[in-house]
N, C-alpha and C positions, 0 to 999 in steps of 0.2 A: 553497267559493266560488271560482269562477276570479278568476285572478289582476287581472283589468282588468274590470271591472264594464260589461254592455252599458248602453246609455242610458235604460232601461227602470228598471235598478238605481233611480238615483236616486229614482226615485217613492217608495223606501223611507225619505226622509226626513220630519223630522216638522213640518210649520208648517201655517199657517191658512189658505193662500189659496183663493179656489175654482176650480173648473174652470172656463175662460174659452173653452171650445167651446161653441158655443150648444146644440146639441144637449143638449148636460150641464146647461145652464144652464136649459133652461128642466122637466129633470128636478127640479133641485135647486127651481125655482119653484114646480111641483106639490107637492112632498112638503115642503117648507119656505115657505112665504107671507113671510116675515119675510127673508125672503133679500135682500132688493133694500131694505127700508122693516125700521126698526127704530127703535125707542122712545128718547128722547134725551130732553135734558135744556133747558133753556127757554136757558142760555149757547151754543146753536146756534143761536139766534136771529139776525139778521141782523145785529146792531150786536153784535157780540162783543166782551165786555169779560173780561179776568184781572184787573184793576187791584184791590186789595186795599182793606179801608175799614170804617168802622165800623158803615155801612149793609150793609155784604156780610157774611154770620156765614159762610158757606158758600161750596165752589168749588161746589153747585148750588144755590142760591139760592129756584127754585121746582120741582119735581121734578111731570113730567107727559111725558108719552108724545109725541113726537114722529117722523114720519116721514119721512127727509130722504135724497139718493142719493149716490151715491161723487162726483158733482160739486161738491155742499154742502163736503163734505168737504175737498176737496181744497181749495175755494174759502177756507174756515176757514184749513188748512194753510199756503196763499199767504198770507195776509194775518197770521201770523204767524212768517212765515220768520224775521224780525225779530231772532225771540225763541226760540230753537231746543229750548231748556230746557223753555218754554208748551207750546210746540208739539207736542214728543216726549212731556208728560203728556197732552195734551189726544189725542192718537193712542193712546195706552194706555187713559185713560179711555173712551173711548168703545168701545175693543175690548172693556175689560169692564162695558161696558153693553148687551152684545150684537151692537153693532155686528160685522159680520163683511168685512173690508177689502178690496175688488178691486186690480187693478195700480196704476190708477190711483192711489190714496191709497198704497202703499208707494213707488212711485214720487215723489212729493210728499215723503215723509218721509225718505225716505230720501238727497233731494236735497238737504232741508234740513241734514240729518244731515252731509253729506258738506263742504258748502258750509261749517258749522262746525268741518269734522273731528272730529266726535264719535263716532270710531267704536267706544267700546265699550260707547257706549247704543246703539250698534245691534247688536255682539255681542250683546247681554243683550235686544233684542229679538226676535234671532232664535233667541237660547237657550230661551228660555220658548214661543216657536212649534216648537219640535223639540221639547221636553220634553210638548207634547199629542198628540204619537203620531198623528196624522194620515196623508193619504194626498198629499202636496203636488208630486213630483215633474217630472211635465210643468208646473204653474203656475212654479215656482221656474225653471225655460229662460224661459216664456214675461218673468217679470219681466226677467231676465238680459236675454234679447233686444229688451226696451222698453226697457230702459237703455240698450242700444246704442244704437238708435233715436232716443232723445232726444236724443242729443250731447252729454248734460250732463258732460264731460271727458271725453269718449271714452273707449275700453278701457285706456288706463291713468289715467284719472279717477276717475268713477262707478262703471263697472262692476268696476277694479279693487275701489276701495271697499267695494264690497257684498260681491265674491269673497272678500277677507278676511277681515270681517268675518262672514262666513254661515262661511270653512274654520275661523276660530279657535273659533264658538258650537259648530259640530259635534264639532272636536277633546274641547271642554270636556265638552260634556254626552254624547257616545257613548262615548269614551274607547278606542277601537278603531282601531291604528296601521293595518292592512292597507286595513281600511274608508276612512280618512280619505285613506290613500293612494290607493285608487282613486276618491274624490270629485275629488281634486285632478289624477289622468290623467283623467278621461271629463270635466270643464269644461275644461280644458286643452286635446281636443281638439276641442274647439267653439271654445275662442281666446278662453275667458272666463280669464285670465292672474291668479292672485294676484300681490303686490309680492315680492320678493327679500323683506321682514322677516316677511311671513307662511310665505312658504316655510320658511324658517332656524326658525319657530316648529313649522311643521308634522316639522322632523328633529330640534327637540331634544324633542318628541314624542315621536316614533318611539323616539330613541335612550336616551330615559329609559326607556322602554316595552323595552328591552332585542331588537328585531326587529331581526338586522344584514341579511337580505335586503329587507326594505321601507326601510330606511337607504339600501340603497345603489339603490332602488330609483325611490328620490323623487327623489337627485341625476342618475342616469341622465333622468329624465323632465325635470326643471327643464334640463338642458342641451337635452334635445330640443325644450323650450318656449324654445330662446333667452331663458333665464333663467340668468345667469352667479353660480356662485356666489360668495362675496365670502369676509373673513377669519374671519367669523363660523359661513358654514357651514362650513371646513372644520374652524373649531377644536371645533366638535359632532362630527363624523367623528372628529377624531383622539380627541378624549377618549372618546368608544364605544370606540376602539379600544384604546384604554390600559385603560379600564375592564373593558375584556374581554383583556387582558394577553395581547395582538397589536403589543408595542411597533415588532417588526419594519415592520408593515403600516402604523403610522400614517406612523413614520421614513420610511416610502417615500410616503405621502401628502405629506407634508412636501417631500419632495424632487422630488415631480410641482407642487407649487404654487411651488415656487421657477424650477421650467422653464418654468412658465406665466406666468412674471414676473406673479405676482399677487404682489402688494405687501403684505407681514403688517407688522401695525403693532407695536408694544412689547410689547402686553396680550396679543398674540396669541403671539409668543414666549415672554413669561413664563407666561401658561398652560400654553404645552407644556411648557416647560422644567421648571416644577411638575409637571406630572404623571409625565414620565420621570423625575424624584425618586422619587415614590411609588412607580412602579415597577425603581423602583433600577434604573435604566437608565443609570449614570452616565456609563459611555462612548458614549452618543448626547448625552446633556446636555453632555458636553463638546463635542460637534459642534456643537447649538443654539449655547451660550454664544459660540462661535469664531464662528458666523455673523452672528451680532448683534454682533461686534466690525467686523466686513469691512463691514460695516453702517453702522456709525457710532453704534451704541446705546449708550447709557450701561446699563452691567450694574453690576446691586445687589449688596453685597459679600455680602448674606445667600444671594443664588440662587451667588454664587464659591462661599464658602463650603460649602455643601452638596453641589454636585460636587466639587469639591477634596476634602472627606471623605469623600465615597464612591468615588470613585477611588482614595483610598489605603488605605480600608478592605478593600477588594475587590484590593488588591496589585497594583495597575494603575496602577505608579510613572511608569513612561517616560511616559505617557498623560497622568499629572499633571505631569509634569515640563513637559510639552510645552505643556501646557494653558497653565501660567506664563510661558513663552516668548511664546505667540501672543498673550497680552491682556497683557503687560508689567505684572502686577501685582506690586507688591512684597511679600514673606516679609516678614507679620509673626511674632509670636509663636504666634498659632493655626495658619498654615499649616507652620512649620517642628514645631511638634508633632504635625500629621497626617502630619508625610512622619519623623519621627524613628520615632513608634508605630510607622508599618507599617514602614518597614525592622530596626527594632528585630525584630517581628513575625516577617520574613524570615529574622532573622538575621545581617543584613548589617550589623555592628558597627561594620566598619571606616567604613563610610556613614554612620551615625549620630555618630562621632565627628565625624567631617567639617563634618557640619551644623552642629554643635554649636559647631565652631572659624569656621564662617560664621558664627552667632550671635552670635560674639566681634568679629568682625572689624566687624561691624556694629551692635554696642551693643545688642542683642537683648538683655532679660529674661528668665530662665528661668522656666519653669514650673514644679510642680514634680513634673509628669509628665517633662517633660523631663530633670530633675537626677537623678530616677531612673533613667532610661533609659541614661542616659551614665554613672553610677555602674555600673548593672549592666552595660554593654555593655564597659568595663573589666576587669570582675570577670572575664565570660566570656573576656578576650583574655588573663586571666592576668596582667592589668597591676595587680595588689594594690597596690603603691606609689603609685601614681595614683589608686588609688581612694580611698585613705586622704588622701590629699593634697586633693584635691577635696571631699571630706566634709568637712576643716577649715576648706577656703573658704568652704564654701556653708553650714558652721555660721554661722562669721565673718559672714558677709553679711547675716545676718539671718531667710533662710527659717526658715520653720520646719517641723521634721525630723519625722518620723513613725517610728514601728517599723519601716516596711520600709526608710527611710535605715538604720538603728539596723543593720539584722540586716546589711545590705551591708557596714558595714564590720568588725562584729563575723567577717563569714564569710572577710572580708582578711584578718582579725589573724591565724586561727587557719590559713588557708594559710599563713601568712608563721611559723607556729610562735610568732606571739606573744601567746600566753593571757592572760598578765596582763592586757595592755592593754585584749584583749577583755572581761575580767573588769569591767577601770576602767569601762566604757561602757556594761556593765550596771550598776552601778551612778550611772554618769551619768542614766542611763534614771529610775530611781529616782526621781531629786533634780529631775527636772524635771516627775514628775509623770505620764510615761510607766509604766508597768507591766510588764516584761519577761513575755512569753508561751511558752509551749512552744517554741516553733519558734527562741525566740535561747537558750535553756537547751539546745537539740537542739545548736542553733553550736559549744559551748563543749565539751561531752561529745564532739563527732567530732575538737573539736583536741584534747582530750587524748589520745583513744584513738590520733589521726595522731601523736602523741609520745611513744605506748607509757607514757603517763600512767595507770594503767587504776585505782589509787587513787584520782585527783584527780576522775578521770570520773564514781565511783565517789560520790563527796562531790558533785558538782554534781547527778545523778541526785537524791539524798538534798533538795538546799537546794530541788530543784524539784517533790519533792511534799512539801516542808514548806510551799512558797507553797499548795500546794491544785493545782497545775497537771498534770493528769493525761499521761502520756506518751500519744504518737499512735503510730501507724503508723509514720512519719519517724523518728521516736524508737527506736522498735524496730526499725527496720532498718539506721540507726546502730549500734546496740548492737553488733545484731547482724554487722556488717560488722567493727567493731574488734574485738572477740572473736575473728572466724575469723582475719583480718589478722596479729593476734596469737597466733595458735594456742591460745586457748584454748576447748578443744572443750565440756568441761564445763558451761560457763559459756553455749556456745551454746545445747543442750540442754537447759537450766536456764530459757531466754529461751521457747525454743520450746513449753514446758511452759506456761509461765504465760500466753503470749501470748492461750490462748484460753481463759483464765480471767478476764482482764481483758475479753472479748469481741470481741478481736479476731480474725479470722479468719485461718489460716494460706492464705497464696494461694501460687499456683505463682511468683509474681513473689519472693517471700520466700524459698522453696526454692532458685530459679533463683541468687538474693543468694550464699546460703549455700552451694551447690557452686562457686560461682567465688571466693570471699571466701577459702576455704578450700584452695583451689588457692593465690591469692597469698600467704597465710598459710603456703605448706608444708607441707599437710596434704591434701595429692594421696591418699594411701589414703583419711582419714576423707572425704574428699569421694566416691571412689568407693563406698564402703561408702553414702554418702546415696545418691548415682544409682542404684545397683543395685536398692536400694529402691524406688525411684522410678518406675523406668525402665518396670517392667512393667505401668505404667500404662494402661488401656483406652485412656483420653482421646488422643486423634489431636496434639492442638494443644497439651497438657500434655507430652506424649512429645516432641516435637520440641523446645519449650523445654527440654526438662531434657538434650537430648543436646546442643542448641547450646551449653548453658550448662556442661556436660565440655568439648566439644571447646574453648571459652575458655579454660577452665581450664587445660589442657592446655597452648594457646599463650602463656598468661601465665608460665608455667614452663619454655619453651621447647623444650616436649614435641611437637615437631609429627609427630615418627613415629606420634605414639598419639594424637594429635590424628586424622590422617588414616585410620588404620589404625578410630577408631570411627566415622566420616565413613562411608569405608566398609562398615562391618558394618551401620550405618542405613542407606545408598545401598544394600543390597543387598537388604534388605525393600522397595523401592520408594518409601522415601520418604526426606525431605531435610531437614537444617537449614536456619535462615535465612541468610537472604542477605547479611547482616552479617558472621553468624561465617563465611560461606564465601569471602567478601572477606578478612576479614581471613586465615583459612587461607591461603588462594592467596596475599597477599603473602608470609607467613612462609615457605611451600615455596619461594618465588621467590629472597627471602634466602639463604638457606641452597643454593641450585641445585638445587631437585629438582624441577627444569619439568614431568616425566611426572607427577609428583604432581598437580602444580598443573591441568597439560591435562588430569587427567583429572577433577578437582572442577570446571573449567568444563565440560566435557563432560556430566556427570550435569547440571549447572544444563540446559542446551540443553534436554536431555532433559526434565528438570522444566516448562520454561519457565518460569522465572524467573531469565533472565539477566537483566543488564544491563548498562550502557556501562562503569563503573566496574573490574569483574571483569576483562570484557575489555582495560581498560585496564590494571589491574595486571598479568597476566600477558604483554600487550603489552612492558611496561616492563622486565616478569624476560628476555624476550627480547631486547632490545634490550641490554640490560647484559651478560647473555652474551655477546653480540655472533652471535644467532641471528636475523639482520635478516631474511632469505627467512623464517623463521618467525613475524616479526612481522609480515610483509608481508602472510603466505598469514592470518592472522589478523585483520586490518586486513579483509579482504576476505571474510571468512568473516561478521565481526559485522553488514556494512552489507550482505551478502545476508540476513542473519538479520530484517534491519528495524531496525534498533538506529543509531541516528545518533548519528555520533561528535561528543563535546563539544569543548571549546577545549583542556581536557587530553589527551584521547586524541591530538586531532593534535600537541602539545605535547610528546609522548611519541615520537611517530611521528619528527616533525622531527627530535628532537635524537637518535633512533635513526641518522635518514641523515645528520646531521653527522656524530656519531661515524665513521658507516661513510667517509662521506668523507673524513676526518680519516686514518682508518687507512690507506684506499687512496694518502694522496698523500703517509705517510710510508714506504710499500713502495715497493723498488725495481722490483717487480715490476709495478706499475699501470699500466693502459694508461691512454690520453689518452680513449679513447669512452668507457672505464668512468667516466669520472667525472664525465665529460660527462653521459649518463644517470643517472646518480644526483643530477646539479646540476637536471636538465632533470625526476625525483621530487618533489623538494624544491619548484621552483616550481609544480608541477604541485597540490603540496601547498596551497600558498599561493593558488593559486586558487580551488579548493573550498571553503576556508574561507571566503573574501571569497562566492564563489556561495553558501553556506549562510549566510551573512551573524551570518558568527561571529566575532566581536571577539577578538581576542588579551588576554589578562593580561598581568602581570610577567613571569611566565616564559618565557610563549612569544614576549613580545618582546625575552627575554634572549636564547634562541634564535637567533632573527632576528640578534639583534643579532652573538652568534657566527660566526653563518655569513659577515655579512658581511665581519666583520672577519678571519676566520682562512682563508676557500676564496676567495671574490669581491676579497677587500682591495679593500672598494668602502667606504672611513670617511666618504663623502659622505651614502652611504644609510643605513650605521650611525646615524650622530647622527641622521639625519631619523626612524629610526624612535623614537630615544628622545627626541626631539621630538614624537612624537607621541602617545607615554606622558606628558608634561609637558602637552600641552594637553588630555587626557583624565581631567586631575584622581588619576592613578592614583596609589599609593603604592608607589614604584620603593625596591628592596630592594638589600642591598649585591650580590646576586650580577651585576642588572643594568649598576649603575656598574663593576663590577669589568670586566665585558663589556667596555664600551666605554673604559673606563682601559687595557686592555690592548691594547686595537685603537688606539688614539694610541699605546701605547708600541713599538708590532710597526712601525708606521711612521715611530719617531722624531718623534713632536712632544710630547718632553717635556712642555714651557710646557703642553699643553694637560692632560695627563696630571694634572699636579700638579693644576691651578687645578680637574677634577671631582674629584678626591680631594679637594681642601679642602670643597668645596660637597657633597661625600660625607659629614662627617665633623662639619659645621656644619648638617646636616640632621639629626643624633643620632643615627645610623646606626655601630656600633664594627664595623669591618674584622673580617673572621674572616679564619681560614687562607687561604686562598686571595687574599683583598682582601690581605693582608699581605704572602704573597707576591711578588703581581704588582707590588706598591709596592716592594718591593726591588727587582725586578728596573730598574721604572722609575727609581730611586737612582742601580742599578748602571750602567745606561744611560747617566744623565746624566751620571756622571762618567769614562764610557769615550767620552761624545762630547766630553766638555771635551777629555781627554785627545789626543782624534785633534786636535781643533782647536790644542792647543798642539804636537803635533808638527809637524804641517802649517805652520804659524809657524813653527819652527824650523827647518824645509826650506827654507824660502824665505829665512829669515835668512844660511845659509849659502850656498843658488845666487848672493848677493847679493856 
């Protein structure tokens, strides 16, 4: 069917009227006698009575044939305007008495109809006139146009009335989105206009009906009708669009009705704001949410809430972070658990400490997903002491502790070499009704075995399947790690025997354990005696883990000629270890000086492609400490043609490459004034591209920074500014960076100031290494060589005196 229905179409609709061309009419006279005069009932009598009674048993009272014309009719109709409910039976009754209704009589009912606003007894009576399948089209105009006619409310009265009323029975009873749409363009261009609420009914129609081209086809026509949509049509538009997971398209609908300064009310927000939920759209919801603040909206904590989780679930921190900033909401205890999880998540330890110490700061409750997070995030930094410490508090406090608090501190003791204690905590576990499982019996067997305990391991193994607790995986990879560790080879192969009689499966990840376990263990032959085995593996992806997992071994032993030299003989079949062991290779060739080595294991990566920023960075760094700067340079230059964008270390590396070089040049007697001029004129040049790549500096590179300025520029104004700007970016500034700037106060003689960040150094729990030590002697030495000048100088003048 074409798309826009000629006018002809419509005659396909289905009601009762008749043809109202005389010619037709006095067709339909011949062939139907009853057309004009039809059989009625004795209440069309002249004195019309509904009135109800115990004389009346019946609404027909005395039943006999009557023959009366659509003027009777209407005349009835008038004289019960009154009573619209009478009215609208007595017009149905009599249509199924035969009665067959001209314009005139719908016109009368319909007036009544309108005059009561009861338009969906006039749906329901024009639903039941479509539902008899008739031939009504030209009559259905011709009524249209006696509506106009009449005046009875003009075209956005009456005829409205009736337009909507006829779009809504059609939608209902045909159920055809394309159809219904081209009913509503072909009266539309006659200027029979439905109201905005029938329209918005006719597109959540359509849009439920799943048609996005008659969707957008309806709103294209309602604009051409000067019919402006409102918040209701668009929030049908966007929800099709959501529903049809086009979040982009609705976002941009959204943002055409905001240019249109069309006014979305609350309900219209929180709709959308729901459904970009559903569609996990959370970084659009957080645009919604932000707009209804600019707004002046009171936003529900439950719609926060669930963007703030999804935003941190999806590791789109900055975005949450921002979100907080813009609606000034305060970090309870739920929000500071969604942003702990995901940077937990991330990785990013030191942040989740952070939080945590904000938590403190502001009386915050732990969760005790939280007390986990911050216990493990400990664990990982290596800070066992702490974790143990915190475990007693948050015993003390009252939480209450689970197995995985349990295994965290049981897995401190046994880093810390303290088994007993671990031992006391399994049986703490015991007495409180906890049950100790595989995995804290695992705990206990890897400290013994880390203590070259292999008796006591030995007994713990034994008391844990005397519980009935059957060893895992975990367990036997344990086992197996302290045995090779240990050198005890027998005992491995004893392991590897049984393992898959227990039905556990020996995987290449187990193998892979066992040639590196056995290299730290001292036992470089029996490892190679495994890989050999191994090696001539068909498997592609097996082969390459059992060579990466030699050449580790190799560098755990400090074997890097034979590390390299099997790098090598794999590099020369065409294929490669990962990119792990080959980072770490290239820094150990780096160590040791053997740069060709190293440029040539980045060289096969290129080849491979699978470089990355990291590799280049190590080998960067091996250049730079040589003091092979043109070599780092032509590298630096080589990786950002390669595509490969340099990180905040790479430039970090770069930097403190061209200090050093400038460092050397201005302790040469040889150095000219432009050389180091252009290496000054490097360095900021450096400093730009990073601010253009909009890459933040860390500790290091603003120790850096901070070097340069205090030791080539002696600019201690910009020094302190930049570690001023490590302090307001919440970083955690390390001794190397105080040491920086202690020694740039002390190069410039201001003691006072030297001392008092050394104190604030040292009152921050940060213990001086070598170098911090140093430079604090030097600033001693200083002090008391400027006392010194000052008491001579006094004495000079005592004497000129």
């Amino acid at each position: 069917m074409h798309r826009y229905l000629r006018l002809k179409s419509i005659a396909n609709w289905s009601i009762g009227l008749p043809k109202i061309s005389p010619f037709l009419q006095k067709i339909q006279l011949k062939s139907n006698p009853s057309f004009r005069y039809f059989s009625a009932v004795a209440l069309l009598s002249q004195n019309l009575d509904y009135s109800s009674g115990e004389d009346k048993e019946s609404f027909f009272p005395i039943q006999r044939t009557c023959f009366f014309d659509s003027t009777q009719v209407c005349n009835n109709l008038h004289n019960l305007r009154t009573n619209p409910s009478v009215a609208f039976a007595y017009f149905k009754d009599c249509e199924s008495l035969g009665v067959i209704h001209e314009i005139s009589t719908y016109t009368a009912i319909i007036s009544i109809l309108f005059n009561s606003n009861q338009k969906q007894s006039l749906v329901s009576l024009f639903s039941n006139l479509i539902s008899l399948n008739t031939d009504p089209g030209d009559q259905i105009l011709s009524l249209l146009f006696s509506l106009r006619q009449s005046g009875g409310g003009g075209e956005a009265g009456l005829v409205s009335f009736t337009v909507d009323a006829l779009l809504k029975a059609y939608i209902t009873c045909i159920r055809a989105p394309q159809q219904a749409a081209d009913v509503f363009y072909e009266l539309g261009k006659l200027g029979f206009l439905p109201t905005l609420q029938s329209c918005n009914f006719l597109l959540s129609f359509v849009a439920d009906a799943g048609d996005e081209e008659t969707l957008f086809s309806v709103l294209d026509r309602m604009l051409e009708f000067s019919i402006k949509p409102d918040n209701f049509s668009f929030t049908i538009l966007m929800q099709f669009l959501l529903n049809a997971n086009k979040s982009s398209m609705a976002i941009h609908v959204w943002g055409l009705m905001e240019q249109e300064c069309i006014k979305l009310d609350q309900a219209t927000y929180e709709t959308f704001l729901s459904r970009m939920c559903d569609c996990k759209r959370y970084d659009l919801s957080s645009e919604i949410l932000q707009a209804m603040v600019r707004k002046g909206m009171q936003v529900r904590t439950k719609d926060f809430n669930i963007v703030f989780s999804g935003l941190c679930k999806e590791s789109k921190l900055e975005e949450a972070e921002k979100l907080l900033q813009t609606m000034s909401v305060s970090l309870d205890h739920y929000a500071f658990e969604c942003l702990i999880s995901a940077y937990y998540k991330r990785g990013d330890f030191e942040k989740v400490l952070d939080l945590c110490e904000e938590m403190d700061s502001r009386g915050i409750e732990y969760t005790s997903i939280i007390v986990t997070h911050r216990l493990q995030c400990f664990s990982k930094l290596g800070m066992d002491n702490k974790v143990l410490a915190y475990f007693k508090e948050f015993k003390e406090s009252g939480i209450v502790l689970d197995k995985v608090f349990y295994n965290i501190a049981i897995n401190a003791y046994r880093r810390l070499g303290s088994i007993k204690e671990a031992m006391e905590l399994i049986k703490e576990m015991r007495m409180i009704g906890l049950v100790p499982d595989t995995r804290n019996y695992t705990c206990l067997i890897a400290g013994f075995l880390q203590k070259r305990e292999i008796v006591n391991a030995r007994v713990v193994l034994a008391k844990m399947l005397k519980w009935g607790l059957k060893p895992d995986l975990i367990t036997y990879n344990v086992l197996l790690s302290g045995f090779c560790r240990n050198g005890l080879v027998d005992a491995v192969y004893d392991i590897l025997e049984l393992m898959p009689l227990e039905g556990i499966e020996l995987s290449v990840d187990t193998y892979c354990l066992v040639i590196k376990d056995l290299c730290i263990g001292k036992r470089v032959n029996d490892a190679e005696v495994l890989f050999n085995t191994l090696s001539s593996t068909t498997d592609l992806e097996a082969q390459i883990r059992y060579f990466s997992s030699m050449v580790a071994g190799y560098l755990c032993q400090g074997y890097t000629e034979r590390a390299y030299k099997l790098f090598e003989r794999f590099s020369e079949q065409g294929k490669l270890i990962n990119e792990k062991v080959c980072t770490h290779l290239v820094s150990e060739l780096c160590k040791e000086g053997k740069l060709s080595y190293a440029s040539n294991v980045v060289r096969e990566m290129l080849r491979a492609k699978q470089h990355n920023v990291f590799i280049f960075t190590t080998l960067m760094n091996g250049y730079c400490r040589a003091g092979r700067f043109d070599d780092a340079c032509n590298l630096f230059s080589e990786m950002t043609d390669a595509g490969i964008e340099p990180n905040v270390v790479t430039y970090t590396v770069f930097l403190d490459g061209r200090l050093k070089e400038v460092l050397e040049m201005l302790r040469s007697e040889t150095a000219k004034e432009n050389e180091i001029y252009q290496l000054n004129d490097i360095f900021t040049n450096l400093r730009r591209e990073m601010e253009g790549a909009k890459i933040e500096p860390d500790v290091k590179c603003y120790t850096v920074l901070i070097d340069e300025q205090c030791k080539v520029k002696r600019c201690l104004n910009d020094a302190q500014q930049l570690f001023d700007e490590m302090l307001s970016k919440n970083l955690r500034i390390d001794v190397h960076a105080y040491t920086a700037l202690i020694n740039g106060y002390r190069r410039k003689g201001k003691i006072k100031e030297a001392r008092e960040l050394y104190e604030v150094m040292v009152n921050s729990g940060l213990e001086p290494d070598d170098i911090a030590s140093e430079v604090w002697n030097k600033v001693q030495y200083r002090s008391i060589e400027m006392q010194r000048e000052f008491l001579e100088t006094i004495a000079h003048c005592f004497k000129l005196i």
